[in-house]
VOFI-560028 format. One record per residue: residue in three letters; chain; x, y, z of N, C-alpha, C in turn. Coordinates in nm, 2 decimals. Atoms other than C-alpha are relative to their C-alpha. Layout:
# residues N
SITE    r  c    n_c1    n_c2    n_c3   ca_c1   ca_c2   ca_c3    c_c1    c_c2    c_c3
SITE  ALA  A       X       Y       Z       X       Y       Z       X       Y       Z
...
This chain:
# residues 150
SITE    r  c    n_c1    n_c2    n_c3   ca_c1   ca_c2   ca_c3    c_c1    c_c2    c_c3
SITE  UNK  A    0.06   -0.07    0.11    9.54    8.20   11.75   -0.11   -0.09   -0.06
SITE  UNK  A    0.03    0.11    0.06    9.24    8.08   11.60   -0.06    0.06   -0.16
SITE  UNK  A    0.00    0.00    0.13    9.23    8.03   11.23   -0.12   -0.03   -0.04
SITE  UNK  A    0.17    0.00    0.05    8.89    8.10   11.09    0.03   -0.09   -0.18
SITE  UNK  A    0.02    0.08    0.14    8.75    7.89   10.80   -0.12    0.06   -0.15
SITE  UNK  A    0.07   -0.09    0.07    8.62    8.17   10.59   -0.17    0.06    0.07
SITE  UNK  A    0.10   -0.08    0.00    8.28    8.32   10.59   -0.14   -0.06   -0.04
SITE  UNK  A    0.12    0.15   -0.03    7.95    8.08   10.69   -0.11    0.11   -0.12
SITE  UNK  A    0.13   -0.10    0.07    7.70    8.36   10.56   -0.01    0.11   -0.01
SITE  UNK  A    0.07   -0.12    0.01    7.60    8.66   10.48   -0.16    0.05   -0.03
SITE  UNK  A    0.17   -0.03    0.06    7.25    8.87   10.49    0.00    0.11   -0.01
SITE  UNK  A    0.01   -0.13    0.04    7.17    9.13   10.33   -0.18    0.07    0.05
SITE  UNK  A    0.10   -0.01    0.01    6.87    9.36   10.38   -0.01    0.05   -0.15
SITE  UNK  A    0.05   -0.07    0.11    6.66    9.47   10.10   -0.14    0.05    0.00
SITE  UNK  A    0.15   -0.10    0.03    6.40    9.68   10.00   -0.12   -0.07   -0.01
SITE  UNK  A    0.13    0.07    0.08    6.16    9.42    9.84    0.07   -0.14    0.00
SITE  UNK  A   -0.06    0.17    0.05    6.25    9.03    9.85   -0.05    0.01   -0.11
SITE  UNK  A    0.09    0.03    0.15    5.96    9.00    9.56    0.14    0.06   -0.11
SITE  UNK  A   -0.08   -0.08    0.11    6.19    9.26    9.39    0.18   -0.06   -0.04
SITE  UNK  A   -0.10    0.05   -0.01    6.55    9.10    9.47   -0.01   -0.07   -0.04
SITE  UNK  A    0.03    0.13   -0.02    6.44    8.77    9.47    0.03   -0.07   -0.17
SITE  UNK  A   -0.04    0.01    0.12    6.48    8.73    9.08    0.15   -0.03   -0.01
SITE  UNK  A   -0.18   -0.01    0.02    6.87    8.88    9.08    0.02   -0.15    0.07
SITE  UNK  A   -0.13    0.08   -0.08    6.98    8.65    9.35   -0.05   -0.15   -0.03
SITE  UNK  A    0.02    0.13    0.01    6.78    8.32    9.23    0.08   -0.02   -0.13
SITE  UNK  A   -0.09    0.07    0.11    7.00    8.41    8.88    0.15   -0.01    0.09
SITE  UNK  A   -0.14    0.01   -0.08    7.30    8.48    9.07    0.09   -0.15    0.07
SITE  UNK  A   -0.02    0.07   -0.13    7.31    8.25    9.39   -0.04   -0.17   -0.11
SITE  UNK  A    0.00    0.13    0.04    7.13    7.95    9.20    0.03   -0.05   -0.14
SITE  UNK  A   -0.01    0.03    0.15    7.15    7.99    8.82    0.13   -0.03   -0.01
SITE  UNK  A   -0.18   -0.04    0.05    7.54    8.11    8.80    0.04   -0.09    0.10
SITE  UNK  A   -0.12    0.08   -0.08    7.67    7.95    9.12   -0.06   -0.13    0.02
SITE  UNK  A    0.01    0.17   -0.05    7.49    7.64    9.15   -0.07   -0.05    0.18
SITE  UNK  A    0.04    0.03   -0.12    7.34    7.73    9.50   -0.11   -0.04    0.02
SITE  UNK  A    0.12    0.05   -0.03    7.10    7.53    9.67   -0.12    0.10    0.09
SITE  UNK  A    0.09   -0.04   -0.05    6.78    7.70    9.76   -0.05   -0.03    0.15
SITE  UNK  A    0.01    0.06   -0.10    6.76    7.64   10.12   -0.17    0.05    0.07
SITE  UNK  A    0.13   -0.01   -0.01    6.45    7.88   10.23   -0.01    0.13   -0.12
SITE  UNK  A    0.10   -0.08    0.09    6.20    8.08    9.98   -0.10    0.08    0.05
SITE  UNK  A    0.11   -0.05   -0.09    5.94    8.29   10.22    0.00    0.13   -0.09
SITE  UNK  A    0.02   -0.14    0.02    5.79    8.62   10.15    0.09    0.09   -0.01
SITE  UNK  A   -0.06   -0.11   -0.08    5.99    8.78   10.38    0.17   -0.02    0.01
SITE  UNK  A   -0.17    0.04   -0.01    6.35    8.58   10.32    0.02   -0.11   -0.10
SITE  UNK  A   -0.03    0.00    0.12    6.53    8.45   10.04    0.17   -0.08    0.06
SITE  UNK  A   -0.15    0.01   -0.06    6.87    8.22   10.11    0.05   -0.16   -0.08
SITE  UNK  A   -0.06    0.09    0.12    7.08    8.00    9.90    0.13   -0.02    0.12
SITE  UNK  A   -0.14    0.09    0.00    7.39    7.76   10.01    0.06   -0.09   -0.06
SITE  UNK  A   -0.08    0.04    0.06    7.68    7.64    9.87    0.11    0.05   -0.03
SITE  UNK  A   -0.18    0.00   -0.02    8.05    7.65    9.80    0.05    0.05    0.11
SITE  UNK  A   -0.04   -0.07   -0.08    8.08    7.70   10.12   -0.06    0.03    0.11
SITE  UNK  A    0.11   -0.15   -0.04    7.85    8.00   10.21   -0.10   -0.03    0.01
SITE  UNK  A    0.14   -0.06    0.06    7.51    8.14   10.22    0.03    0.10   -0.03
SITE  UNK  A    0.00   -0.16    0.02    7.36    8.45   10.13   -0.16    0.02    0.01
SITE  UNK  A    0.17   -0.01   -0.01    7.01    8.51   10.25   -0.02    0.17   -0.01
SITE  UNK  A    0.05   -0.19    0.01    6.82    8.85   10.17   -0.13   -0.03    0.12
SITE  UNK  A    0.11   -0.02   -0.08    6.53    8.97   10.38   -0.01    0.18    0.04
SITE  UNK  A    0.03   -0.15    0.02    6.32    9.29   10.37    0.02    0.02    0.15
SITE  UNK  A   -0.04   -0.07   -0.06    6.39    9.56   10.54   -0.09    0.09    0.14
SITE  UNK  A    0.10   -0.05   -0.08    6.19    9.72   10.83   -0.05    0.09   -0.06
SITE  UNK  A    0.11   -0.10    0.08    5.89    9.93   10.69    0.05    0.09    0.02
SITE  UNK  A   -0.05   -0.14   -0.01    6.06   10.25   10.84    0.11   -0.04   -0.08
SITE  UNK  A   -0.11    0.04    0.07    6.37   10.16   10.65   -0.02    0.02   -0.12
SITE  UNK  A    0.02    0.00    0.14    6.21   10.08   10.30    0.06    0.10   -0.09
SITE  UNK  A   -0.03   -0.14    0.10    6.27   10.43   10.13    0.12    0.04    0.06
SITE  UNK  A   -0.15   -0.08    0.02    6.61   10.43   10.25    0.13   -0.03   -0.07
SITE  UNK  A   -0.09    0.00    0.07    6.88   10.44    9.96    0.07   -0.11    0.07
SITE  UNK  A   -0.09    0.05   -0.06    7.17   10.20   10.01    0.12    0.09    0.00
SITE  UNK  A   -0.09   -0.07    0.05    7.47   10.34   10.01    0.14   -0.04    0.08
SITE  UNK  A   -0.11    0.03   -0.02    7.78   10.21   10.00    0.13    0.07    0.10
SITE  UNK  A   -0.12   -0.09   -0.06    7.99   10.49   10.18   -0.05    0.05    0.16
SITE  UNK  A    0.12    0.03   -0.12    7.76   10.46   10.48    0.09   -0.10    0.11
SITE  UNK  A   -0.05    0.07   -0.12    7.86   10.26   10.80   -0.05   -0.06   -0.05
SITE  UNK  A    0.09    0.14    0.04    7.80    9.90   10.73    0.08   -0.05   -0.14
SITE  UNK  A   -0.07    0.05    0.10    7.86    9.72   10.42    0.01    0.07   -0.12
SITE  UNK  A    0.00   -0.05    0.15    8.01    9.84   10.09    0.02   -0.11   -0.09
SITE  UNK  A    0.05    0.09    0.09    8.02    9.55    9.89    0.03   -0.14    0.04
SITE  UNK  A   -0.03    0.11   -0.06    8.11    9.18    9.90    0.03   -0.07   -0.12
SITE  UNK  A   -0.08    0.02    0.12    8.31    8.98    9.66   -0.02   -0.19   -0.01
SITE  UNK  A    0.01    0.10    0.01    8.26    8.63    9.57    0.13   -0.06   -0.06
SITE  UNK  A   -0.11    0.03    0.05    8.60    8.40    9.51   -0.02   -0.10   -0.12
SITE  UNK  A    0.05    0.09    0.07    8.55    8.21    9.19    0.17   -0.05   -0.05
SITE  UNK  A   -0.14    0.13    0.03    8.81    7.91    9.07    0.08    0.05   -0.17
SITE  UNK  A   -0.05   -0.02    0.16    8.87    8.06    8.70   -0.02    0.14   -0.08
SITE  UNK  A    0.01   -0.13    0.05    8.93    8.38    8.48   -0.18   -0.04   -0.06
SITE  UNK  A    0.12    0.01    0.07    8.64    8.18    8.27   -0.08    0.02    0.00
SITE  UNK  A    0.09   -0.03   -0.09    8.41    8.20    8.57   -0.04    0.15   -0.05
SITE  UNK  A    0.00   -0.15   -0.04    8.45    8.56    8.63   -0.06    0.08   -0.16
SITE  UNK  A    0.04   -0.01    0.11    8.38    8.61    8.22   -0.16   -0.05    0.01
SITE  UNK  A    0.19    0.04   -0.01    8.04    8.40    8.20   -0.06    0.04    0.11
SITE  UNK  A    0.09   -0.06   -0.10    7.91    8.57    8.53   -0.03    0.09   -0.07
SITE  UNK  A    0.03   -0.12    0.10    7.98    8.90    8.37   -0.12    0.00   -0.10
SITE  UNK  A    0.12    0.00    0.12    7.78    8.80    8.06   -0.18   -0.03    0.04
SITE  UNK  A    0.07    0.05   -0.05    7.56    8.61    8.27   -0.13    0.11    0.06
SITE  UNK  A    0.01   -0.09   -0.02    7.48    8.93    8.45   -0.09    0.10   -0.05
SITE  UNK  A    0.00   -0.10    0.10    7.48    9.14    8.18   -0.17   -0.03   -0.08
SITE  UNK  A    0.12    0.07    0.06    7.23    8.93    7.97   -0.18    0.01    0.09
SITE  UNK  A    0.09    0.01   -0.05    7.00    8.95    8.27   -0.08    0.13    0.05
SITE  UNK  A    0.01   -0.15   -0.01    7.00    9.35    8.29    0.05    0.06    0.17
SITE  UNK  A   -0.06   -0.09   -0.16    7.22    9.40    8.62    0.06    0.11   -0.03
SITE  UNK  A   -0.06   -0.12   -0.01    7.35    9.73    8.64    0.19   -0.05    0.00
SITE  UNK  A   -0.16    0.04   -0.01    7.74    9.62    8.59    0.08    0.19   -0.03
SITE  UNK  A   -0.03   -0.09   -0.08    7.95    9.88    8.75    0.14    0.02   -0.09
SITE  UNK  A   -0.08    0.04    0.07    8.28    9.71    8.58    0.01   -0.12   -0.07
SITE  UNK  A   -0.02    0.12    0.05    8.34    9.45    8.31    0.13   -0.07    0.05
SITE  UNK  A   -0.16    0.04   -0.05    8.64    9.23    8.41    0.09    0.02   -0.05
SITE  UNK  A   -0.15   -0.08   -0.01    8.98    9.37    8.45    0.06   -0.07    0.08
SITE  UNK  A   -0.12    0.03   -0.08    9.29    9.30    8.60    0.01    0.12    0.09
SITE  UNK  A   -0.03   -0.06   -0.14    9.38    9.48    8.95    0.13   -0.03    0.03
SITE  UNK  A   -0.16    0.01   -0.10    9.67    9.56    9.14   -0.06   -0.01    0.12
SITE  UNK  A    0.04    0.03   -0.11    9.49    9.46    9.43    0.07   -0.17    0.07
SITE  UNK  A   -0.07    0.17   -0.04    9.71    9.06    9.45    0.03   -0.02   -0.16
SITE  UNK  A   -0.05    0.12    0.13    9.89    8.86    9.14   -0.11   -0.02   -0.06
SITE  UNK  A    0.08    0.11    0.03    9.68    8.75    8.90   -0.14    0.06    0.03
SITE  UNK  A    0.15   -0.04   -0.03    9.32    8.95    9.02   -0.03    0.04   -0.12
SITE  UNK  A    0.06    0.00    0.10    9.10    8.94    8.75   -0.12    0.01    0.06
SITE  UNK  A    0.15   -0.02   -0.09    8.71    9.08    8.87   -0.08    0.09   -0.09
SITE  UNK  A    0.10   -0.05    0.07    8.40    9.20    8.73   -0.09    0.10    0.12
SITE  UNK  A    0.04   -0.04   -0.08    8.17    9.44    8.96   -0.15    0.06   -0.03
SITE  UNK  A    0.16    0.03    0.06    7.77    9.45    8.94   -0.06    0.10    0.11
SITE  UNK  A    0.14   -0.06   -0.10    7.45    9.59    9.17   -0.11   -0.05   -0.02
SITE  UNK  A    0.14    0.05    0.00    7.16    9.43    9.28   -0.09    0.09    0.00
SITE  UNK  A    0.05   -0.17    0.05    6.85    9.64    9.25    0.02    0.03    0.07
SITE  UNK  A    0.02   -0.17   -0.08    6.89    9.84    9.56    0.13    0.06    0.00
SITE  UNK  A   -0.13   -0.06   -0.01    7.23    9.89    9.46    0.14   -0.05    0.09
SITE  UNK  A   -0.11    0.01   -0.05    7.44    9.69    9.64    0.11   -0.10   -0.06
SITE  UNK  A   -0.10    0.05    0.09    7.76    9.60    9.49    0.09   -0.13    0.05
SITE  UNK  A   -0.08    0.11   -0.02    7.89    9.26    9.44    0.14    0.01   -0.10
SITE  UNK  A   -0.14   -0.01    0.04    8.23    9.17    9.31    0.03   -0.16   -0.02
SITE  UNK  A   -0.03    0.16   -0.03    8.32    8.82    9.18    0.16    0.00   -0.08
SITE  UNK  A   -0.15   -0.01    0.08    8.73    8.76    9.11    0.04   -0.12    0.02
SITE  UNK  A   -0.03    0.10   -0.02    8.94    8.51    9.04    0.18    0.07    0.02
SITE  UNK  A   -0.15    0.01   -0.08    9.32    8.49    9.25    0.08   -0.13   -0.07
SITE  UNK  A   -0.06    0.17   -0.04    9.55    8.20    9.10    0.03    0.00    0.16
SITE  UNK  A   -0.05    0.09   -0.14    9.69    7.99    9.40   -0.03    0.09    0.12
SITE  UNK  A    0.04   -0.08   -0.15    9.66    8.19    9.74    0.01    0.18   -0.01
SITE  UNK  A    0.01   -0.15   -0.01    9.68    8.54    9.63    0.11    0.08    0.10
SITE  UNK  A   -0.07   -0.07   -0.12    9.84    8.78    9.88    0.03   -0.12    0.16
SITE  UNK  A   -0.02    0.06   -0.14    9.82    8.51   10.14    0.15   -0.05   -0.01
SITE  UNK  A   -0.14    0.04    0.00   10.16    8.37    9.97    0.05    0.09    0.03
SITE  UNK  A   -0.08   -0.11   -0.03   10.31    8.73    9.96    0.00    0.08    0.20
SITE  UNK  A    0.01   -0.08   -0.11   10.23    8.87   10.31    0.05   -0.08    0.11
SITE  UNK  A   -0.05    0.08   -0.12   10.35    8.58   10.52   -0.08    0.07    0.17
SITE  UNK  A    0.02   -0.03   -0.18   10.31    8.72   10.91    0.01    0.22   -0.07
SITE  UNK  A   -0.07   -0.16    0.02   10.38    9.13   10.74   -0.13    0.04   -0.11
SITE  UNK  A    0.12   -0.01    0.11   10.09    9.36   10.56    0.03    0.07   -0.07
SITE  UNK  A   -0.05   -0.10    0.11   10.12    9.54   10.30   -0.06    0.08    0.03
SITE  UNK  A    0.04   -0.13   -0.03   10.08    9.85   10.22   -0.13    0.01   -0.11
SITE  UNK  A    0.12    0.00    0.05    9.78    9.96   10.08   -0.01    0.09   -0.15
SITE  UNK  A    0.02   -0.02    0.13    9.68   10.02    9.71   -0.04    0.16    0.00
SITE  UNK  A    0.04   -0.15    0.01    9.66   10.39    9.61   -0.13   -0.02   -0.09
């Protein structure tokens, strides 16, 4: 079996870097502290804790098409942060900067302990940043899955 070490990167497309490029330099380097690795026109990509997350526009036939979360492909993507405190000053962080926030942070029955806030970049695609004490469902589920949240 092999035991993966999370999640090297992600890319997203987008509509407009010029236009994204703001969100994810508060996001990616303001809030999280990530290092700017490239800045181009055409691509946009931050690392750290871990990760990346590079944007990069979209093919010209593409441009004018909605995102949409319920679509094949991605619906959103969740960032794990170390503290409820975190997940609070993003929120505000967010907020303050005119993100479209979806949800302020709440508690979930989604694992022990989930505490998460939930946003949109401009073209709409929804991030999610939560905080898990200790291992989350990874303690509860051993080798057996659960059943799934109504």
């Amino acid at each position: 079996m092999i035991d993966p070490n999370g999640i090297a990167h992600i890319q997203l497309t987008v509509r407009d870097v010029a236009a994204s490029r703001p969100f994810y330099y508060r996001l990616l380097h303001e809030a999280f502290g990530m290092r700017v690795q490239y800045d181009h026109p055409e691509v946009f990509y931050c690392i750290g804790g871990r990760t990346g997350v590079l944007i990069r526009a979209a093919a010209p036939e593409h441009r004018d098409t909605p995102f949409d979360q319920w679509r094949i492909g991605l619906h959103h993507f969740c960032f794990r942060l170390r503290a409820r405190e975190d997940v609070d000053a993003l929120h505000s962080s967010m907020r303050e900067f005119g993100a479209k926030i979806i949800r302020a942070p709440e508690e979930g029955a989604w694992a022990p302990g989930y505490y998460s806030t939930l946003f949109e970049d401009p073209d709409g695609i929804r991030i999610e940043a939560l905080f898990i004490p200790g291992s989350g469902n990874l303690d509860r589920i051993k080798d057996k899955p659960l059943n799934p949240v109504a």
